[in-house]
C-alpha positions as a printed NumPy array, in Angstrom:
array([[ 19.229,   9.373,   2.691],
       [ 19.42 ,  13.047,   2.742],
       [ 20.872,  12.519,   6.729],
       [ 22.393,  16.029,   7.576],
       [ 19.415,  19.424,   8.036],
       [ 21.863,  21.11 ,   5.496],
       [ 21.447,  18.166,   3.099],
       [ 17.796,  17.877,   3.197],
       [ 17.403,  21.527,   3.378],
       [ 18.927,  21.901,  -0.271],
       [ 17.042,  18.686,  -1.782],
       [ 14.069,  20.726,  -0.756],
       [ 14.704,  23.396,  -2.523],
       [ 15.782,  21.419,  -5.767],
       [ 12.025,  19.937,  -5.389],
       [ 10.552,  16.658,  -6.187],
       [ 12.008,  13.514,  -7.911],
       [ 12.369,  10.022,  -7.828],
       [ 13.476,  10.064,  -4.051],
       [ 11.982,  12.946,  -2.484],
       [  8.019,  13.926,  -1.488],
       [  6.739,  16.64 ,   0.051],
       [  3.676,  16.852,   1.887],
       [  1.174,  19.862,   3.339],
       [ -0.107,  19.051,   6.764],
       [ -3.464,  19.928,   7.566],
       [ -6.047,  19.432,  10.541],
       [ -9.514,  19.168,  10.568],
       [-10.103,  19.402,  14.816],
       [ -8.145,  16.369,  16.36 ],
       [ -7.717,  14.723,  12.658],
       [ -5.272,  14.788,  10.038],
       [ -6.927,  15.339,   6.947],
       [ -4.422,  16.108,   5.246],
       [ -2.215,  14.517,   3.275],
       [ -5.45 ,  11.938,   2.897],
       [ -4.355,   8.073,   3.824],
       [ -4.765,   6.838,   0.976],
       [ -2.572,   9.446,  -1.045],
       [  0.405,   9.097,   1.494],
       [ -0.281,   5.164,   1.415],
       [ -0.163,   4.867,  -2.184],
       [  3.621,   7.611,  -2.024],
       [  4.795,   5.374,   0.711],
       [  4.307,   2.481,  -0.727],
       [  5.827,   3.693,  -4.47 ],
       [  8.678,   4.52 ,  -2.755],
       [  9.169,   0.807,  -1.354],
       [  8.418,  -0.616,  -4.736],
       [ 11.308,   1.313,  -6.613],
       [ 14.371,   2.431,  -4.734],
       [ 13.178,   3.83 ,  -2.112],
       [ 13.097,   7.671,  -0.99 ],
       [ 11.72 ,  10.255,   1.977],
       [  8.415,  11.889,   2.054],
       [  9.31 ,  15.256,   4.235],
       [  5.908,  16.278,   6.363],
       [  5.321,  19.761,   6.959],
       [  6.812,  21.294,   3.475],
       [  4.594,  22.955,   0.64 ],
       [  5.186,  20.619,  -2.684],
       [  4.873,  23.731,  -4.844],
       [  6.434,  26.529,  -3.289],
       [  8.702,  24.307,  -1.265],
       [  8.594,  26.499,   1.602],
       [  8.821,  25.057,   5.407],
       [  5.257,  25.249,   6.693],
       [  6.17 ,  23.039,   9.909],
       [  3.606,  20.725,  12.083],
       [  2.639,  22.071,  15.355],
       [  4.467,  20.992,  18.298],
       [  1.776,  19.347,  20.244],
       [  0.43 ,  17.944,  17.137],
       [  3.578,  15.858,  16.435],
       [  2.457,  12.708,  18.18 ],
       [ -0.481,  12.484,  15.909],
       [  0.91 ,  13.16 ,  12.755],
       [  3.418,  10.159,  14.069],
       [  0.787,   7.745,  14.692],
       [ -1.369,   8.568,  11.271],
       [  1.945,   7.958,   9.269],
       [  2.73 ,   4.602,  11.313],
       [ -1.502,   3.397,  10.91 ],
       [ -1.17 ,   4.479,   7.197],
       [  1.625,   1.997,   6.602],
       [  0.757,  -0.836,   8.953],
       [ -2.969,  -0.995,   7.718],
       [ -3.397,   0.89 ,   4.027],
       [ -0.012,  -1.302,   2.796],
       [ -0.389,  -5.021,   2.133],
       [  2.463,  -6.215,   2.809],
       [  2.769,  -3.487,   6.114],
       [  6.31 ,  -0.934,   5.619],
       [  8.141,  -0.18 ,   8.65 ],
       [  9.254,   3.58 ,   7.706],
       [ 12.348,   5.549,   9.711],
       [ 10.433,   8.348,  11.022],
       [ 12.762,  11.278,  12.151],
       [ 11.218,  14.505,  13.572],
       [ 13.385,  17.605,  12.371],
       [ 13.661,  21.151,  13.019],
       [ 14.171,  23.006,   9.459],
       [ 14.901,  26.688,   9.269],
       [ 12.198,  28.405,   7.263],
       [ 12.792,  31.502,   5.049],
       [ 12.45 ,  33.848,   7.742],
       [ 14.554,  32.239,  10.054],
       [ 12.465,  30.57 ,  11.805],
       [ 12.69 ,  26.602,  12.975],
       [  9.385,  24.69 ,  12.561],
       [  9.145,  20.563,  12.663],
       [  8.68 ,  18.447,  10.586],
       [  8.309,  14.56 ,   9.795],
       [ 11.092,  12.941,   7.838],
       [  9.905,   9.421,   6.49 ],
       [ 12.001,   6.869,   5.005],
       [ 11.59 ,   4.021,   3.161],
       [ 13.966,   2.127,   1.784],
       [ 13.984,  -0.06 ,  -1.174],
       [ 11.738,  -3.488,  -0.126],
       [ 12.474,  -7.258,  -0.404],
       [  8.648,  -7.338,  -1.531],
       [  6.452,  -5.615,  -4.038],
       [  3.596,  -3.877,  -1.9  ],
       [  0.365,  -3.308,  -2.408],
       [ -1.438,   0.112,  -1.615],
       [ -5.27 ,   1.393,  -1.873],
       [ -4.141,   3.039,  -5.836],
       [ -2.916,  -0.522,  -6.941],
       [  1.049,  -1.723,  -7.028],
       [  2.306,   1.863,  -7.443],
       [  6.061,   2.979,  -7.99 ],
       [  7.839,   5.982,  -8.194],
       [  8.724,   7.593, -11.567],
       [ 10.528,  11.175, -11.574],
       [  8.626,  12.862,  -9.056],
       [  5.02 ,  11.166,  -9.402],
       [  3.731,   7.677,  -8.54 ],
       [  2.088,   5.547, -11.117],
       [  0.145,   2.154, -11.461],
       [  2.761,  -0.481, -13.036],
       [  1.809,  -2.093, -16.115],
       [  1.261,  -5.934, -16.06 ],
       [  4.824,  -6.828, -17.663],
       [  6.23 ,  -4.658, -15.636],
       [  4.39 ,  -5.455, -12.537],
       [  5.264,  -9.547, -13.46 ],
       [  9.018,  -8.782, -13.515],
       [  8.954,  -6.991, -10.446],
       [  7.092, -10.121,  -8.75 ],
       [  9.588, -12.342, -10.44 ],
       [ 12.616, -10.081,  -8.904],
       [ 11.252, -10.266,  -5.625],
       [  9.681, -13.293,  -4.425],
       [ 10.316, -16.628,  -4.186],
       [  9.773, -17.557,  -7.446],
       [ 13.324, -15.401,  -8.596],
       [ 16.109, -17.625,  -9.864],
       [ 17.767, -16.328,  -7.434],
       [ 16.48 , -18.022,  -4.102],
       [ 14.793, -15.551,  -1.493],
       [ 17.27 , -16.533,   1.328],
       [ 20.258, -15.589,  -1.051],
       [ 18.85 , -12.098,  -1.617],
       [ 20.701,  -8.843,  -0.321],
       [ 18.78 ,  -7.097,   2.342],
       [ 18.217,  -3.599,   1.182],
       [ 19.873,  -0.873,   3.265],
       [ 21.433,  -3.135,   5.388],
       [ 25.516,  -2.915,   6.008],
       [ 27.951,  -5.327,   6.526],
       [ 28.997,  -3.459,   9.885],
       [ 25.451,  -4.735,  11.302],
       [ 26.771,  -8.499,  11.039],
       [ 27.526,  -9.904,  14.163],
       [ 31.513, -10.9  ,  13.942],
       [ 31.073, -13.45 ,  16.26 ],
       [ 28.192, -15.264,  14.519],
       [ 29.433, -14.952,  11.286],
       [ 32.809, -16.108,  12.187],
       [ 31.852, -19.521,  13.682],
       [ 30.599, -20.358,  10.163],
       [ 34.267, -19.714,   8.823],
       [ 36.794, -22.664,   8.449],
       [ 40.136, -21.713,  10.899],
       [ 42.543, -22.518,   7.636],
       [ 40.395, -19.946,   5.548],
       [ 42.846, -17.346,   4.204],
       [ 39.683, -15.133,   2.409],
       [ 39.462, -11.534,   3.332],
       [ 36.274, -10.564,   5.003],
       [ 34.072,  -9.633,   2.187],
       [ 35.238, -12.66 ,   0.211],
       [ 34.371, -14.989,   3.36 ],
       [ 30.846, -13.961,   3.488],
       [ 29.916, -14.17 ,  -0.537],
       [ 31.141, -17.808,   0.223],
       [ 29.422, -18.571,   2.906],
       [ 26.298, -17.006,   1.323],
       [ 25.981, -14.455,   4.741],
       [ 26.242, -11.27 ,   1.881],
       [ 25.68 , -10.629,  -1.176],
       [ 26.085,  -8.21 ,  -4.343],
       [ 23.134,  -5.347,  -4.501],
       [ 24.58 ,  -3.988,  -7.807],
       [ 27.817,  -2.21 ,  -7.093],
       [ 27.466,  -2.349,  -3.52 ],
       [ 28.027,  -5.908,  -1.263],
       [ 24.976,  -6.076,   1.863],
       [ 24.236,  -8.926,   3.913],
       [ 21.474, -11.755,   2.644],
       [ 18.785, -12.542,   3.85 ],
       [ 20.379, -15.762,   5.35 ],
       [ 23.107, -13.475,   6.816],
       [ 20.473, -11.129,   8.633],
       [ 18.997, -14.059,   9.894],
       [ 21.774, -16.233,  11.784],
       [ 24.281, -13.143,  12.115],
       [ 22.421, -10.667,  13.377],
       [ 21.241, -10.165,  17.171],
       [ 17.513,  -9.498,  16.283],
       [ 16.867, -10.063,  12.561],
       [ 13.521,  -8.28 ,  12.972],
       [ 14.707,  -5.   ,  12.434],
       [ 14.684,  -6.401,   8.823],
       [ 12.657,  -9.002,   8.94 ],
       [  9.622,  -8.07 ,  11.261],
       [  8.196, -12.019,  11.592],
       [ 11.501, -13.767,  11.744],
       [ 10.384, -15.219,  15.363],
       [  8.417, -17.814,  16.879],
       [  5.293, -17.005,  18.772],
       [  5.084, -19.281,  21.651],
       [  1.65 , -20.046,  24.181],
       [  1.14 , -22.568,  26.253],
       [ -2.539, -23.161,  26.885],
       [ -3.831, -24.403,  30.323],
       [ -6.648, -26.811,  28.013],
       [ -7.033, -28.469,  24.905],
       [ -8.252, -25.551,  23.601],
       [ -8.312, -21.36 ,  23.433],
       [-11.224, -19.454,  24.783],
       [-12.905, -16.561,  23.222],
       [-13.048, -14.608,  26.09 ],
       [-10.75 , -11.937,  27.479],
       [ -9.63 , -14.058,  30.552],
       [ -5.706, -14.629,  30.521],
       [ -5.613, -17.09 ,  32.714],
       [ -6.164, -19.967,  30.284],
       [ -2.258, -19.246,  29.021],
       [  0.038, -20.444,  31.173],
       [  3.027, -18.993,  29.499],
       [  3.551, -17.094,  26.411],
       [  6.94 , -15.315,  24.709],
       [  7.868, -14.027,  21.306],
       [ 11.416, -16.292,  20.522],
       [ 13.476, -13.625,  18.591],
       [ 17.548, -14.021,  17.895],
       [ 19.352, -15.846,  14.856],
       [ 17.238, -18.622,  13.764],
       [ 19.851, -21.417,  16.004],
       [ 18.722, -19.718,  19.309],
       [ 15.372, -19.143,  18.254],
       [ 15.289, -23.279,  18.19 ],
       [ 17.443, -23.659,  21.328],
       [ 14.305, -20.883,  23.   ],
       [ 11.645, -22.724,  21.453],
       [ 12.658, -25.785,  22.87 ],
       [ 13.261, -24.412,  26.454],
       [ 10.023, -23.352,  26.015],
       [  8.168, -26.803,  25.645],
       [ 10.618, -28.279,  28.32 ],
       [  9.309, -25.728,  30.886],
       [  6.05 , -25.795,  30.157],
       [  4.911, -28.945,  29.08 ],
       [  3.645, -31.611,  31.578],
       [  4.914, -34.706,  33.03 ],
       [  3.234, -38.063,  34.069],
       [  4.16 , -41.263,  35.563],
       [  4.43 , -44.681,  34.677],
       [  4.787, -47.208,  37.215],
       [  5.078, -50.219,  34.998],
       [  9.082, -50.64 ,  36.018],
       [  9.104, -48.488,  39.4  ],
       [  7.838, -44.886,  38.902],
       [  9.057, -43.578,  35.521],
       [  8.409, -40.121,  34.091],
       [  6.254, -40.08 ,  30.966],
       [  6.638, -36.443,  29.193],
       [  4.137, -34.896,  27.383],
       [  5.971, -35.031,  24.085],
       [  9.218, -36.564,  22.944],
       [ 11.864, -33.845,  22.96 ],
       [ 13.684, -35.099,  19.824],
       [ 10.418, -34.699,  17.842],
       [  9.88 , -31.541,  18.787],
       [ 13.658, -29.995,  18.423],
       [ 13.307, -31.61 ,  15.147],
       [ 10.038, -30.228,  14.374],
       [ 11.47 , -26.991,  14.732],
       [ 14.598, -27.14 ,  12.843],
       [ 12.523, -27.927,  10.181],
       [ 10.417, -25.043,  10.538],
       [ 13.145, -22.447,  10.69 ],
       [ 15.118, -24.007,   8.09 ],
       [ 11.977, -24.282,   5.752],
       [  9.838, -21.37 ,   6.175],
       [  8.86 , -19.015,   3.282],
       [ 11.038, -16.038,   4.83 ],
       [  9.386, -14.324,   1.677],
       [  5.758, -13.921,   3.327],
       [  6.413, -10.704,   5.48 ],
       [  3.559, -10.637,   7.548],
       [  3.646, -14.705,   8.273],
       [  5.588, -15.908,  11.423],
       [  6.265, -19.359,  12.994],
       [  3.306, -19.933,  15.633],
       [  4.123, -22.811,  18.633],
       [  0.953, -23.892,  20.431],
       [  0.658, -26.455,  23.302],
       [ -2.116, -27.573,  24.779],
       [ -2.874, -29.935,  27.357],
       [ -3.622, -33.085,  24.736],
       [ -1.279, -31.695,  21.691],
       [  1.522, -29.446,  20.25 ],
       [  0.378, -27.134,  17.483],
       [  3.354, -25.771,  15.145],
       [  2.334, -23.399,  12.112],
       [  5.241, -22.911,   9.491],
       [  4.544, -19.965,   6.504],
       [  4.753, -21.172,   2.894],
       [  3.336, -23.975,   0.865],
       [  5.409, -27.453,   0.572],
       [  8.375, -26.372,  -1.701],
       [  8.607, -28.174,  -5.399],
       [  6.103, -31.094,  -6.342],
       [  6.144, -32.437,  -2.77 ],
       [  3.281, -33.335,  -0.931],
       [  1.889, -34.354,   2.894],
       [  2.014, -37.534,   2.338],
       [  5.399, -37.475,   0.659],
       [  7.143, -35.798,   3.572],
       [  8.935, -38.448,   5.219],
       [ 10.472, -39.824,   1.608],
       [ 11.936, -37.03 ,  -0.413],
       [ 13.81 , -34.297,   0.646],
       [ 13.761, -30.117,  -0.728],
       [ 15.185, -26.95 ,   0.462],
       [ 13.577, -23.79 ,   0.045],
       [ 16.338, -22.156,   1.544],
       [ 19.314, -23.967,   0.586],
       [ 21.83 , -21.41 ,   1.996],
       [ 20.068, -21.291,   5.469],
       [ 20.03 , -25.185,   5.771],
       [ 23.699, -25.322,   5.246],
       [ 24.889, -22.41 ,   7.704],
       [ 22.397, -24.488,  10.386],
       [ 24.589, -27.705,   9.563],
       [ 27.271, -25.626,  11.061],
       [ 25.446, -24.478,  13.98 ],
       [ 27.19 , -26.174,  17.196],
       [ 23.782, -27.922,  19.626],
       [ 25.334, -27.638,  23.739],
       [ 25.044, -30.976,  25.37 ],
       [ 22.281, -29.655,  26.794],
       [ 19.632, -32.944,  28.006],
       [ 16.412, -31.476,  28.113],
       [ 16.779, -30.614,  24.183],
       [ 16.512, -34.483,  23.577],
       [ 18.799, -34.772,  20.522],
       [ 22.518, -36.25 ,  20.251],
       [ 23.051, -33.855,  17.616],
       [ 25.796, -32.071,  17.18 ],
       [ 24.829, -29.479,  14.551],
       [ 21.276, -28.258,  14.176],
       [ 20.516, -30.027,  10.816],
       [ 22.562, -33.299,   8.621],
       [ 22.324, -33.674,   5.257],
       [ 20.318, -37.226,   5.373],
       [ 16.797, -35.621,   5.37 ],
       [ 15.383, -37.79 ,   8.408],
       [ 13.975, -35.395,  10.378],
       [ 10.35 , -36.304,   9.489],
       [ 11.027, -39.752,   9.952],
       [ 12.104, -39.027,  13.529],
       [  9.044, -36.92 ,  14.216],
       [  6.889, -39.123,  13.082],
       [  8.043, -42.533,  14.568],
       [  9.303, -40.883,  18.067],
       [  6.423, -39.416,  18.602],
       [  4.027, -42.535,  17.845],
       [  5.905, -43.931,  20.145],
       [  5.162, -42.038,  23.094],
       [  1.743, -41.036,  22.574],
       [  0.267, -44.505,  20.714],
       [ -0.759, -41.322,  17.532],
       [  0.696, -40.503,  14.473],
       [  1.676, -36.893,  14.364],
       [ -0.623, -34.873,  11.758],
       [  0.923, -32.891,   8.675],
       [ -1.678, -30.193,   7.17 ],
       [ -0.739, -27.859,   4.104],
       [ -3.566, -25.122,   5.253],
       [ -5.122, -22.748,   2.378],
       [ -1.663, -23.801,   0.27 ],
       [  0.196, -20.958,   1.924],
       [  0.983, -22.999,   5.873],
       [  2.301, -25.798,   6.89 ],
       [  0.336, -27.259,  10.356],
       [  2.168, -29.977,  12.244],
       [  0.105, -31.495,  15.058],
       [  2.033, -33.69 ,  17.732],
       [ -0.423, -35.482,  20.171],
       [  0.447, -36.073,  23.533],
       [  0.102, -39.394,  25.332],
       [ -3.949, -39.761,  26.157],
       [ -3.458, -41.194,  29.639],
       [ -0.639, -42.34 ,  32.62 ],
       [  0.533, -45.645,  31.268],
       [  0.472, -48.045,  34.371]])
């Protein structure tokens, strides 16, 4: 928005509206003061709950001149916009802050802070209320309007979440070759065509943009979108985490990013490497894992495939310890299942993810522990093979937990002792 000097340079001068603020900078000492956090939290945060728009740093809103921000003040000014929307904005924005040099009136070039936001997948809560932008103020949105918005954005839309068009995202950020594997060689559709099919894009009014599904399994990092679509892996030395600042009670620890088939093929390199081996001797030495392998790639199909990708500041969370696996999945059960109902019914809360993953290819790879060929089937028994693979190994029935109604705790037990 507004992306050449010249460009941004005449919306200046035009003034305020529904897509542009301007903002004073001011210092008290070592301190912004301002524009005050709250203020820019609450602009910020407008801007993300209508269409989007820049907030230029360093202009005067009234007489729209170019006041600047000191050079060796620039770093600061970065920082307090960055704090203001990671900790003042529930859930966080992740701006596009640009520094700029804008010729003033005399002549002169002074700096200043571009910040864009773009239009969000969520409606975003700031220290003034749910604010949005009309014409060139911010202002509280009434209840009805407030309840639409809700309605248009969350998981709760007609329209399910993973179907959604990512805002300012392009079709030129897809990954050709990981959309194309999901495309049938006798397919005669053009591009644009292929993807509405396949559910990888979708229509944002006039304009087609990938989905949310598409930014997640044909995309190289779908964080830049999606900031928590990745698995945070640690392997603890015990059966349990200590308090203290000591890091030598992990043993390993990563942050799995990619599209959501290679964050499962990661995740399960992960337990392979770490998790311990035993020895049963019962029919000459045989090796006794820690957990069954096809539980656990199972276990996390299920948790990519049926996270609430809606709950921006929720992530997947792997934990092993030395007597269990610990895996955390965002979002309450989907529908009028239940816990105990797990292992019998079957519901997608992401309908268009689940199918692209039935046409993800698994490599004949041992240590995964499946005979799989795709990442998910269509006959639901994932659960079932969790469950009773599990038992099997460690003599305990795996533990499903639906925590505060908002995450879903799976708890896989490892054997107790060497079976002799």
């Amino acid at each position: 928005m507004f992306d050449t000097e010249a460009a941004l340079l005449e919306k200046i001068q035009l003034g305020e509206d529904s897509f542009l603020e301007l903002k004073e900078v001011r210092f008290a000492g070592k301190r912004v003061s301002e524009p005050r956090r709250d203020s820019l939290a609450d602009e910020l945060a407008a801007f993300a709950n209508a269409k989007g728009g820049v907030c230029v740093l360093g202009v005067d809103d009234v007489t729209r001149e170019v006041l600047g921000i000191p050079r060796d003040r620039l770093d600061l000014v970065t920082d307090y916009v960055r704090e203001t929307c990671l900790d003042s904005v529930t859930p966080p924005l992740t701006p596009t802050i640009e520094r700029l040099l804008l010729a003033t009136t005399t002549g002169n070039e002074q700096a200043v802070l571009k910040v864009e936001i773009g239009r969000s997948l969520w409606v975003h809560r700031s220290p003034g209320g749910y604010m949005h932008r009309v014409g060139d103020a911010k202002r509280q949105m009434a209840p009805d309007f407030l309840a639409r918005l809700f309605q248009q954005r969350s998981q709760a839309r007609i329209i399910r979440f993973d179907e959604q068009p990512v805002p300012n995202a392009t079709l030129d950020e897809l990954n050709e070759a990981l959309w194309r594997r999901f495309a049938t060689t006798r397919s005669r559709d053009n591009r644009d065509d292929l993807l509405r099919k396949l559910g990888i894009a979708s229509m944002d009014n006039d304009v087609l943009r990938p989905s949310v599904a598409g930014i997640l399994l044909a995309t190289d990092d779908p964080r830049q979108w999606l900031p928590n679509a990745y698995i945070q892996a640690v392997a603890y030395r015990g059966a349990d985490i200590r308090p203290s600042g000591d890091q030598t009670y992990q043993l390993d620890a990563a942050d799995i990013t990619g599209p959501l088939d290679q964050q499962v093929l990661s995740a399960c390199h992960f337990v392979a490497k770490n998790m311990r081996v035993a020895a049963s001797k019962r029919t000459g030495r045989k090796d006794l894992p820690q957990f069954d392998m096809t539980a656990v790639f199972e276990a996390i199909v299920n948790a990519v495939a049926h996270r609430d990708y809606a709950m921006q500041d929720a992530k997947i969370r792997l934990r092993m310890f030395a007597n269990r696996l610990e895996l955390y999945s965002p979002g309450a059960i989907p529908n009028t299942m239940t816990v105990d109902s797990l292992p019998y019914r079957q519901a997608a809360r992401n309908e268009t993810i689940t199918s692209l993953l039935a046409k993800c290819q698994v490599p004949s790879e041992s240590e995964l522990g499946t005979d799989r060929s795709t990442m998910m089937d269509k006959r639901g028994e994932g659960v079932t093979i969790i469950l009773y693979n599990s038992e099997e190994l460690s003599g305990r029935v795996p533990e499903y937990t639906l925590l505060d109604d908002s995450e879903l705790r799976l708890v896989i037990y490892a054997p107790t002792e060497t079976r002799d």
